[in-house]
Legacy VTK file of the C-alpha trace (Angstrom):
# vtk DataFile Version 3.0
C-alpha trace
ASCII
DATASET POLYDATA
POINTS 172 float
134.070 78.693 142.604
134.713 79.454 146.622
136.973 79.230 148.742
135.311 76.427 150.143
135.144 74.577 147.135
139.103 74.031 147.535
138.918 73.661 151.276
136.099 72.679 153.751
136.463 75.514 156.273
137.839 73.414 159.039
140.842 72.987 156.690
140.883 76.786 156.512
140.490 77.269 160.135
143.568 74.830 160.617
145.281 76.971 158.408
144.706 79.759 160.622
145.870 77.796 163.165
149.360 77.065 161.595
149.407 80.912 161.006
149.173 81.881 164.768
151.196 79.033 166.112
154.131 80.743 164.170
153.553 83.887 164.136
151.020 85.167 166.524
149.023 86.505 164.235
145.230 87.049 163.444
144.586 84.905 160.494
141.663 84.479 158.146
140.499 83.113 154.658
137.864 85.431 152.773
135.921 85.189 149.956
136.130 87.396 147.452
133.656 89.865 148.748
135.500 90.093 151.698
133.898 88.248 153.986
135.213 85.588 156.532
134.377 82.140 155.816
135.482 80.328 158.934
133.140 82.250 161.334
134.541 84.377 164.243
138.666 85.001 165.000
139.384 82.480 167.753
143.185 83.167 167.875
143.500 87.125 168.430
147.395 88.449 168.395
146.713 91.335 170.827
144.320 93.078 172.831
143.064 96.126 170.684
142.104 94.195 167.532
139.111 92.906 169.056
138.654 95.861 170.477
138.741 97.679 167.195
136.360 95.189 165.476
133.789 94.918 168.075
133.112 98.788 167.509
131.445 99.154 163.705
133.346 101.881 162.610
136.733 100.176 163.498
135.390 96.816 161.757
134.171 99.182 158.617
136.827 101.874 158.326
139.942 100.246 159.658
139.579 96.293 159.558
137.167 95.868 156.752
138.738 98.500 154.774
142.361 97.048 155.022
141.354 93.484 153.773
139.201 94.746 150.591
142.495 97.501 149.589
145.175 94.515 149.960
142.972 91.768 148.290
142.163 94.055 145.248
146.123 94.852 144.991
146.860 91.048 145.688
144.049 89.934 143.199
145.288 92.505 140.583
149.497 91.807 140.845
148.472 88.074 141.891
151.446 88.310 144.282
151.373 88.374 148.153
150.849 91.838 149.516
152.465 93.249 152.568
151.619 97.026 154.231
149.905 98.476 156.926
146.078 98.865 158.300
145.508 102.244 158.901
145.800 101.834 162.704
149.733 100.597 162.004
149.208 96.904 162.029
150.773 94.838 159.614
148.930 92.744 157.094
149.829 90.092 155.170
147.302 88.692 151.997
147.600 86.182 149.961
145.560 86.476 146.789
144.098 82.780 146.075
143.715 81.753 142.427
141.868 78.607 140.910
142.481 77.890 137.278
143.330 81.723 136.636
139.864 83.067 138.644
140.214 84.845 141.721
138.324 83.371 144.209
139.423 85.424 148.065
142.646 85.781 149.995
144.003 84.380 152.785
145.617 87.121 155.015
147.437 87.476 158.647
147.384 90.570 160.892
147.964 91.964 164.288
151.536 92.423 164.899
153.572 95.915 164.055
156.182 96.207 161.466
159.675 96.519 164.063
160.656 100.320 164.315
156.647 101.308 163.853
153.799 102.363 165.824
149.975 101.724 166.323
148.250 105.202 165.624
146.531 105.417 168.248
145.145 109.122 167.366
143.653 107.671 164.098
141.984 104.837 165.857
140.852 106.721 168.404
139.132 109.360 165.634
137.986 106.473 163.861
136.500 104.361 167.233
135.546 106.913 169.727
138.061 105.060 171.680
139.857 107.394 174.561
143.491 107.250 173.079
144.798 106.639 176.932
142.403 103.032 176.351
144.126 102.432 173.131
147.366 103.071 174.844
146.655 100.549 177.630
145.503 97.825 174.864
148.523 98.222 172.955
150.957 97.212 175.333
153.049 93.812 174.613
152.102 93.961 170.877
154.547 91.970 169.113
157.027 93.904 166.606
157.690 91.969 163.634
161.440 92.230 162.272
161.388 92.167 158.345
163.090 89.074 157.592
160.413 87.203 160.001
157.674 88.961 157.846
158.899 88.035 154.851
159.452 84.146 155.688
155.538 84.393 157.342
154.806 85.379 153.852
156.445 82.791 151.713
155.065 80.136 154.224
151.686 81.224 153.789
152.022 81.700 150.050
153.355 78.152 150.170
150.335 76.994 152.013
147.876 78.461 149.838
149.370 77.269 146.644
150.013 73.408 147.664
145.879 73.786 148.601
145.361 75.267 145.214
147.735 72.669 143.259
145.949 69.594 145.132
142.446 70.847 144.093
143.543 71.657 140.462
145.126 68.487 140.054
142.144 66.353 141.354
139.680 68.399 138.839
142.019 68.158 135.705
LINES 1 173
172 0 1 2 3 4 5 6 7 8 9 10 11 12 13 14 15 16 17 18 19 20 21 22 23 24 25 26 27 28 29 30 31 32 33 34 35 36 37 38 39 40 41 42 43 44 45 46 47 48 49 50 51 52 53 54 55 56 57 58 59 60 61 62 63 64 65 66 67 68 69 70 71 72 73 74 75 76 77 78 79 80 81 82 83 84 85 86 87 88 89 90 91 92 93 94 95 96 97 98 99 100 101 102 103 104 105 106 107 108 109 110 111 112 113 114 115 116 117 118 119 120 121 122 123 124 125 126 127 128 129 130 131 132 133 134 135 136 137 138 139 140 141 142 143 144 145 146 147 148 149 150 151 152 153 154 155 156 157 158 159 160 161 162 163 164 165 166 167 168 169 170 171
């Protein structure tokens, strides 16, 4: 069973739509290996996460990295998961279950947690990126206030589940 079993992947790249329309937000549904299923991010929330991913080690040690930690928590407590990435962002993952079998997650990322920071000395470690680059890419990234978060979350949560229930109930 894949994620694509439930939903063609224009379904999940509407999805992904919904996400940045109200939040601003990178979304993106992946498998359970951690992979993207609807091809490239078309919707980015700010300037330094494509920045980030188009070097190898951000993708690997920052991006990457993020999404298989909060999927295995998300898989393992089958409830949405909310931290940081290591370079401050915040990222939201819903674990996506099919008749009790874990089959990806379908997270959000991009914006900061309000009161935090992007660290911009780990990135740049991490990157090679000159921190005074970082510093110019991180400007007008969006803080997220926690009650905002936490409605992104149920809304997502709610998403995934009504695609889940529809599915179930059409292979009964």
């Amino acid at each position: 069973m894949e994620l694509s079993d439930i939903l063609k992947q224009e379904g999940w790249l509407e999805l992904e739509e919904k996400v940045h329309r109200k939040s601003g937000m990178n979304a993106s549904a992946f498998n359970r290996e951690g992979i993207r299923i609807a091809g490239p991010i078309r919707n980015w929330a700010n300037r330094l996460c494509p920045a980030i991913k188009a070097i190898d080690k951000g993708q690997s040690f920052i991006c990457a990295l993020a999404q298989m930690n909060m999927a295995a928590l998300a898989e393992k407590s089958r409830q949405p998961v909310a931290e940081e990435c290591d370079a401050g962002f915040l990222k939201i993952t819903i674990p996506v279950f099919v008749q009790d079998k874990f089959i990806g997650s379908f997270s959000a990322c991009g914006v900061l947690r309000e009161g935090e920071e992007i660290d911009e000395f780990m990135i740049s470690k991490t990157t090679g990126m000159e921190e005074d680059r970082i510093a110019e890419l991180t400007k007008g990234i969006k803080a997220m206030p926690l009650a905002e978060a936490e409605e992104l979350t149920t809304f997502m949560k709610e998403m995934v589940d009504s695609i889940v229930a529809d599915f179930e109930k059409k292979h009964q």
